[in-house]
Every structure is written in structure tokens, then in C-alpha cells.
C-alpha positions as CSV (number, residue, x, y, z in Angstrom):
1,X,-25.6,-156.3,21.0
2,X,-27.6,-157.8,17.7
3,X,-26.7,-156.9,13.9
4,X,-27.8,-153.9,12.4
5,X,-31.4,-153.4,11.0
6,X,-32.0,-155.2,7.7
7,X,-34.8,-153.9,5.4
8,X,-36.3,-154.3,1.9
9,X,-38.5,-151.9,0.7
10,X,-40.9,-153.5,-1.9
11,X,-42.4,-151.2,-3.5
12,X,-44.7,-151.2,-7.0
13,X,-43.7,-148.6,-9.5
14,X,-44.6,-145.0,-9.9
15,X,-44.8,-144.8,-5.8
16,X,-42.4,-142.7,-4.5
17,X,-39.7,-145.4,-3.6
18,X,-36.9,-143.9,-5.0
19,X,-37.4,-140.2,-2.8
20,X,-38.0,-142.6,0.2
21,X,-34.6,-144.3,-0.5
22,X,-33.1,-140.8,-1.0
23,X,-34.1,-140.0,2.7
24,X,-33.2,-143.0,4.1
25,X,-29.8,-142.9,2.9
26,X,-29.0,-140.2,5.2
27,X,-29.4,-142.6,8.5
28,X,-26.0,-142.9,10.0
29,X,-24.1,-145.8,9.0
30,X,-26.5,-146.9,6.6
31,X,-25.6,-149.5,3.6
32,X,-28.2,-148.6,0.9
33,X,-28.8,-151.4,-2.2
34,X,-31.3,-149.9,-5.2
35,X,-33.0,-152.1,-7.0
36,X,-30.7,-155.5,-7.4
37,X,-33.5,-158.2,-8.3
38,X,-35.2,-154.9,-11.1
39,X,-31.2,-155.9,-13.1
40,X,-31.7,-159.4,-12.5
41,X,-35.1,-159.5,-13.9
42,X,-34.3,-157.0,-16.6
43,X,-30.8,-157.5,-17.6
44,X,-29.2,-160.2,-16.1
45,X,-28.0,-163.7,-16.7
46,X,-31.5,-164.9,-15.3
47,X,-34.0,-162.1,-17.1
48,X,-37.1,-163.0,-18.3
49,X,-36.0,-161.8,-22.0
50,X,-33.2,-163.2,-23.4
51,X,-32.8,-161.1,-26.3
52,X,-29.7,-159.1,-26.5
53,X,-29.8,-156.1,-24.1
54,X,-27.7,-154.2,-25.8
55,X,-24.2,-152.5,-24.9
56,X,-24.5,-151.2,-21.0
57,X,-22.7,-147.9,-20.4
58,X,-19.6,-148.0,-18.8
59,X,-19.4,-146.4,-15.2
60,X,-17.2,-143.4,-14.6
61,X,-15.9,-145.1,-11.4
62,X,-17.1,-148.8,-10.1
63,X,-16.6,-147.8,-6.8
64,X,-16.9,-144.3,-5.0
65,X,-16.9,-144.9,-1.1
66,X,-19.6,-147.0,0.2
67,X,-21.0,-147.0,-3.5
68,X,-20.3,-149.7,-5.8
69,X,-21.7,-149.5,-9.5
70,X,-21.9,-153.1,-10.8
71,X,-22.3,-154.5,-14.5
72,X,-25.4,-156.3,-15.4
73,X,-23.5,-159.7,-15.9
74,X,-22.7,-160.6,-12.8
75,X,-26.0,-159.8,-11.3
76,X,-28.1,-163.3,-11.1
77,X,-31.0,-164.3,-8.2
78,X,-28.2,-166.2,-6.1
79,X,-25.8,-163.0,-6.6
80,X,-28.3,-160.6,-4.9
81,X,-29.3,-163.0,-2.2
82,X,-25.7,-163.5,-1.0
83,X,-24.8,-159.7,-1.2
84,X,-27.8,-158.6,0.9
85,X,-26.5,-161.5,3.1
86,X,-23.1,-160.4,3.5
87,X,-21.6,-159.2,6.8
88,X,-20.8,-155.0,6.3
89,X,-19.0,-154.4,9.6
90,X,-19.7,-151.0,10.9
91,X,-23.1,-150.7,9.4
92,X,-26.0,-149.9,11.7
93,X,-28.6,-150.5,9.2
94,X,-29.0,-152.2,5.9
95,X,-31.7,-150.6,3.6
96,X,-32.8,-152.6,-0.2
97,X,-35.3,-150.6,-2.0
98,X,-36.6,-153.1,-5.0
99,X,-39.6,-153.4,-6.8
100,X,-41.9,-155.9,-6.2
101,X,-42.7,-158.0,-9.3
102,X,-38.9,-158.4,-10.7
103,X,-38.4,-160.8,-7.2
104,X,-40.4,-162.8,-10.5
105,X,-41.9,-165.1,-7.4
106,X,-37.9,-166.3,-6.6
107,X,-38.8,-166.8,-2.8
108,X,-35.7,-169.3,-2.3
109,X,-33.4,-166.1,-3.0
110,X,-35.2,-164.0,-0.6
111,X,-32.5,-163.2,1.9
112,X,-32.8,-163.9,5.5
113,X,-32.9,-161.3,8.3
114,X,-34.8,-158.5,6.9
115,X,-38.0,-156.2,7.5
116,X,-40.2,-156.0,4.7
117,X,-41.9,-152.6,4.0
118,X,-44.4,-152.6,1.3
119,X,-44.9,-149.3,-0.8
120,X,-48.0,-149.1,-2.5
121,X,-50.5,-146.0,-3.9
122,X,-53.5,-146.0,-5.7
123,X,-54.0,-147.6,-9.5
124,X,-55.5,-145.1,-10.7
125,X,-52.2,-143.3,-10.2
126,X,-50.2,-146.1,-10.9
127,X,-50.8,-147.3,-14.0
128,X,-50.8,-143.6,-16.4
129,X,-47.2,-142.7,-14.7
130,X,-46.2,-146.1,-15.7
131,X,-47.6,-146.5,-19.0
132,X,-45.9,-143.1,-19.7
133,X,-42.6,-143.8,-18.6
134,X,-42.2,-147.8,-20.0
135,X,-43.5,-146.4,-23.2
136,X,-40.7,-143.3,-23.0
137,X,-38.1,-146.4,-22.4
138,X,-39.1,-148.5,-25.2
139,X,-38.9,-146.0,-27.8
140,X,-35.4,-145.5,-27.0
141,X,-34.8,-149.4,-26.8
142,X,-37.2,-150.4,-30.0
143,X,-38.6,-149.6,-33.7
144,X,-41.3,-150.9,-32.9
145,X,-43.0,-149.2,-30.3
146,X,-46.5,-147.3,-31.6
147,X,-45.6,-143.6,-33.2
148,X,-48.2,-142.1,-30.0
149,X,-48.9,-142.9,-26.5
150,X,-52.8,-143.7,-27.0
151,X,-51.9,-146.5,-29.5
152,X,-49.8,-148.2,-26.9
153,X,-51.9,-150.4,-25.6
154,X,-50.5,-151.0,-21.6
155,X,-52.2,-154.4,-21.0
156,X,-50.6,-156.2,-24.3
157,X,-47.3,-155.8,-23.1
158,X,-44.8,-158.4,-22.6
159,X,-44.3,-159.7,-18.9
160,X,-41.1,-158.1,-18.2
161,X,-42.7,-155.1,-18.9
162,X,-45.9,-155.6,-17.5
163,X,-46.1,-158.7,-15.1
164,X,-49.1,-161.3,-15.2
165,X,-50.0,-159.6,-11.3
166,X,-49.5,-155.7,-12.8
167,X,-47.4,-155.4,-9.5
168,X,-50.2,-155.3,-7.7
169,X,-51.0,-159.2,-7.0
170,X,-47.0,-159.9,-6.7
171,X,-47.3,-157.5,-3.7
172,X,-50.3,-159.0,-2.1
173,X,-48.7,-162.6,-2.9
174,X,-45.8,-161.6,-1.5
175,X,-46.8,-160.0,1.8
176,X,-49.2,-162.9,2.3
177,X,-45.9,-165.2,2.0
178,X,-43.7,-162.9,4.1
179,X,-46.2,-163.3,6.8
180,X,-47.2,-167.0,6.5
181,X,-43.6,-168.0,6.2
182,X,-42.8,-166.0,9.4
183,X,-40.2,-163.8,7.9
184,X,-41.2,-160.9,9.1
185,X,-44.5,-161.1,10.9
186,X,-45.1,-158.0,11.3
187,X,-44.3,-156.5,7.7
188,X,-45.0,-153.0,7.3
189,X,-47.4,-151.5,4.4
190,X,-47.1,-147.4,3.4
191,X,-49.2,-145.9,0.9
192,X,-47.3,-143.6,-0.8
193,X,-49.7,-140.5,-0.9
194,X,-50.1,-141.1,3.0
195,X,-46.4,-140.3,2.6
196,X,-46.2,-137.0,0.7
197,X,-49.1,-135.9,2.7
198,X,-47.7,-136.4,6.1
199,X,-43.5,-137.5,5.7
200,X,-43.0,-136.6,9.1
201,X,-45.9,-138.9,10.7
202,X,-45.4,-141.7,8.0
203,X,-41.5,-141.7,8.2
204,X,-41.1,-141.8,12.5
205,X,-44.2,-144.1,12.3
206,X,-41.6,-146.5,9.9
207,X,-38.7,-146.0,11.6
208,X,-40.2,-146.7,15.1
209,X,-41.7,-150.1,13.8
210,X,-38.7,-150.9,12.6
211,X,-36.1,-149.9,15.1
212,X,-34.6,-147.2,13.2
213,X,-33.8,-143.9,15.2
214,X,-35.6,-140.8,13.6
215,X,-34.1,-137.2,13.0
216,X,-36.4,-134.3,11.0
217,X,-33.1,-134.5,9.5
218,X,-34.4,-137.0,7.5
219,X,-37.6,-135.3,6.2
220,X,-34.9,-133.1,3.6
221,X,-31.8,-133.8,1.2
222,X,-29.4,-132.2,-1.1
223,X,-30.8,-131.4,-4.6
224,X,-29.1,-134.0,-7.3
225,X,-27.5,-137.7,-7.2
226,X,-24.3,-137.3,-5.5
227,X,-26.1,-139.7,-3.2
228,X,-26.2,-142.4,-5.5
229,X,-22.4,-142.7,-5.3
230,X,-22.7,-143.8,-2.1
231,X,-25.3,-147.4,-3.1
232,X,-25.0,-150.6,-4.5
233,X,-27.0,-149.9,-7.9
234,X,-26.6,-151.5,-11.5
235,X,-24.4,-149.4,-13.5
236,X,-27.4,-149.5,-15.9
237,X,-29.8,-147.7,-13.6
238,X,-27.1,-145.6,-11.9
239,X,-27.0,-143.7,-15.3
240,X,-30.9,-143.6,-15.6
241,X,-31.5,-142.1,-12.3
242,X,-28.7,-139.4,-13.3
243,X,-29.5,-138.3,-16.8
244,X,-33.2,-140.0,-17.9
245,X,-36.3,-137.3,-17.9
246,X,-38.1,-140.1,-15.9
247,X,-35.4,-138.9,-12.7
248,X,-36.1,-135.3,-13.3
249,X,-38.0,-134.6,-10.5
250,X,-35.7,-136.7,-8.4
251,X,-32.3,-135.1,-9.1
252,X,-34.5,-132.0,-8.4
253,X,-36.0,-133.1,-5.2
254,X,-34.7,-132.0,-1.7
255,X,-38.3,-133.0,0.0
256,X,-41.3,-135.1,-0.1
257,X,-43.3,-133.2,-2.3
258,X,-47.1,-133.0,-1.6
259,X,-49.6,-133.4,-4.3
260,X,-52.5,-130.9,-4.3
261,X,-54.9,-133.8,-5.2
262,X,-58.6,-134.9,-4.4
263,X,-58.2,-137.2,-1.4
264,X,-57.2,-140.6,-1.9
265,X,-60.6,-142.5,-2.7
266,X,-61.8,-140.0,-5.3
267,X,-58.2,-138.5,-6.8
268,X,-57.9,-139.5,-10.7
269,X,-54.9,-139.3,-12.8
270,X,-53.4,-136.5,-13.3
271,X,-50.7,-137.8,-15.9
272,X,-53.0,-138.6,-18.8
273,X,-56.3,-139.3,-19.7
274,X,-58.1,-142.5,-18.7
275,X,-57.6,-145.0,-22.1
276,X,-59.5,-148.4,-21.7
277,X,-56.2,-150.3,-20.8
278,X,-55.6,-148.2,-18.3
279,X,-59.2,-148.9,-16.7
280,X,-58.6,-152.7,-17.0
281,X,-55.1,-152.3,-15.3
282,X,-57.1,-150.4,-12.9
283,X,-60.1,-152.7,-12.2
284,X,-57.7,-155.7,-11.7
285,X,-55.2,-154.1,-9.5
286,X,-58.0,-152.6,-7.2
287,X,-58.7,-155.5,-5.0
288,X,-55.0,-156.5,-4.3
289,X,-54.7,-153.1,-3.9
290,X,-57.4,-152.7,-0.8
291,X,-56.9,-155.6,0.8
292,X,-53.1,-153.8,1.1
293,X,-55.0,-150.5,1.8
294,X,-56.8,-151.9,4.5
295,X,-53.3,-152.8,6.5
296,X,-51.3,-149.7,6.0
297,X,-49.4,-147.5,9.0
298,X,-52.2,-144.8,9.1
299,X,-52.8,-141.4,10.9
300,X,-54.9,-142.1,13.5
301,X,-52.6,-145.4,14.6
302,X,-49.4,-143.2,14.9
């Protein structure tokens, strides 16, 4: 008999990823990792800033279970690869849900043996959730972060806030090396409103491709975090994800929850009003983006 599955969900912000790792951490047997090269990017030894991060808050208990809460220090590039690495007896299937740009082009300390999945939705969606929430960070990180949202302008931001690719290229670059590099040569690409619209067609469609058994089971969860306890996540994030408004809808989630938007191609943001930075992200993102598009698990291929 082989190993169990290995996958990394890539996925660019503001798409969904963290409902999709909710659901997938119901698989039996599963080992779930959230987001380990996000704290090395952000936070640790090897982050792009190396100003002071500040004190982290201390876990209520390291390890709960399958869970382990880990501190920022010890979280480098090399860390991460080895831990994905790692034998975990008894585990049928190993899911990493990261996102996309803080892998910060590091393809030596990509781990071997996965499935990539890439997680991607529309720009124009994109970039106003994420403008909303980095700004909603900073402020509680900085003085000197603009007194409204309109005066923060997105596109000036520094790169660990905003990558040079706005997510968008570091995906396509990415997936392009995945497949050339034959490391997985058959990656998978989901567009995240496909998946609220349909979870049922969109999540068998994934599992199938990847040889994970699917239950409806997976389609619904509990309401709150008590799931978290059971992944590896960065103590930092463990305690955004349970108390920052950002997670609200998370915590409060027990489904995928459909959007009643415009179809894809015409839907506009619904967060906040088009500002000109937001239309530049946009217009630079887009082609990335369809290129992606063009390659995703659709309806009528299921």
C-alpha cells in the first residue's frame, strides 16, 4: 500500500481557503497544517521585515490532540519543509492550506510528495476584501496607518503586505513551475465562487482528482474553532482566526455559503467602492488571473 495523500492548497487571499480547510479537516485521519510559510514570511526568523514583531500571545495549550500551536521563532523555510516532510504514522491524508505569495519564490523548501491545488477568485473581489482587512491589521500594529480607508492607498504598500505579483503572478509563477518541474503534473486549479456556488460538484470533483474519498459529510461543520485545536498553525494566527472580526464569518460558518452575486465575469465588489488602486491591482492581476481561469475544475468537466 503507498503513503497517505499529500496536498497543499495555495490559495491567494480573500478566497475562501480557510472554509475549505475547515471541511477538509473532517476527512478521516487527516493531519491538517494552516498556513506555515504565511509565519515564516510574516514573523519568522526569515521574514521579509525584520523590524520587531512585537510580543506574540502566548497559547493556552501548545498542544491539544493532533493540534500543535507553535511560536513564531522556530518557524524558518527549512522548518516548514521538513515538518510537511515528516512521517505521521496513521495518517491517511496530509492537507497544508498556505497562501501563495509568502512561499516568497523559496522553491528549494517546497516539500516533496504533494498535490498542489490552487485557489483562486476574481480581482475584482480580491483586492477590496483585502485592502479592507490588511488595513484593519495595520491599524492595530502601526501609528501610522491613514485615519480612513480611502486614503490607504493599496498599491504603495510594502511587499510583505502587498507582494511585487499582488498574489496573482506568484500563483501563475508557481503553477507554471509545479508543472514544468514535474511535481505535480496534473495540479489542480478551483475558483473559489465555483465553490460556493456548487461545494458539492467542486469538492467530489477535488477529492476524486486527488484520491481522497468523498462523504456530503464534508459539505457541513460545527459552528466555531474547536477545530483549530486539532492543526498545526502559528500560535499567532491560531488566536486571529479565534477572536479577530476578519474570522467572524468563519467561527460562524457551518457551510459553504453562496453569494447572491452577478455571475462571475460581470460581478463587482461588493465590499467597497472601486478606488483607483484598487483598479490598478485589478488590471494587473487580470491576466494571471485568466490564464488560471481558463484551467480550473469546471461544471461541465465534472
Amino acid at each position: 500500500m503507498g503513503g497517505p495523500v499529500k496536498v497543499i492548497i495555495w490559495a491567494s487571499p480573500r478566497t475562501c481557503s480557510t472554509a475549505l480547510l475547515k471541511c477538509l479537516s473532517s476527512l478521516p485521519n487527516a493531519k491538517v497544517f494552516d498556513e506555515l510559510y504565511s509565519i515564516a514570511f510574516l514573523l519568522g526568523p526569515d521574514r521579509l521585515d525584520q523590524r520587531p514583531t512585537g510580543e506574540e500571545p502566548q497559547a493556552s495549550q501548545a498542544r491539544q490532540g493532533k493540534g500543535f500551536a507553535f511560536p513564531s521563532s522556530i518557524c524558518t523555510y527549512e522548518w516548514i519543509k521538513e515538518t510537511l516532510q515528516q512521517d505521521y504514522p496513521g495518517e491517511q491524508v496530509i492537507i497544508s492550506k498556505e497562501i501563495v505569495y509568502c512561499l516568497n519564490q523559496k522553491y528549494d523548501c517546497l516539500p516533496e510528495g504533494y498535490r498542489h491545488v490552487f485557489l483562486l477568485r476574481h480581482p475584482s473581489k480580491v483586492f477590496p476584501s483585502w485592502k479592507k482587512l490588511t488595513y484593519e491589521v495595520s491599524k492595530q500594529f502601526s501609528t501610522e496607518v491613514p485615519e480612513t480607508l480611502d486614503e490607504f492607498i493599496f498599491d504603495q504598500q510594502p511587499p510583505h503586505l502587498l507582494p511585487p505579483g499582488m498574489s496573482f503572478k506568484e500563483a501563475y509563477d508557481l503553477y507554471q513551475y509545479v508543472k514544468e518541474k514535474k511535481l505535480d503534473v496534473d495540479p489542480v486549479i478551483i475558483d473559489a465562487d465555483d465553490l460556493v456556488q456548487n461545494p458539492a460538484a467542486i469538492v467530489s470533483a477535488m477529492c476524486a482528482k486527488l484520491g481522497i474519498q468523498y462523504t456530503e459529510s464534508l459539505l457541513t461543520w460545527d459552528k466555531g474553532t474547536d477545530i483549530v485545536d486539532t492543526w498545526t498553525v502559528g500560535i499567532a494566527f491560531k488566536n486571529i482566526i479565534q477572536h479577530s472580526e476578519a474570522y467572524k464569518n468563519f467561527r460562524n460558518s457551518t457551510s459553504f455559503r453562496r453569494p447572491e452575486l452577478e455571475k462571475q465575469a460581470t460581478a463587482r465588489p461588493v465590499e467597497s467602492r472601486v478606488t483607483p488602486d484598487i483598479e490598478r491591482c485589478v488590471s494587473f492581476s487580470m491576466p494571471f488571473y485568466q490564464q488560471m481561469y481558463e484551467q480550473r475544475l469546471q461544471f461541465d468537466k465534472i
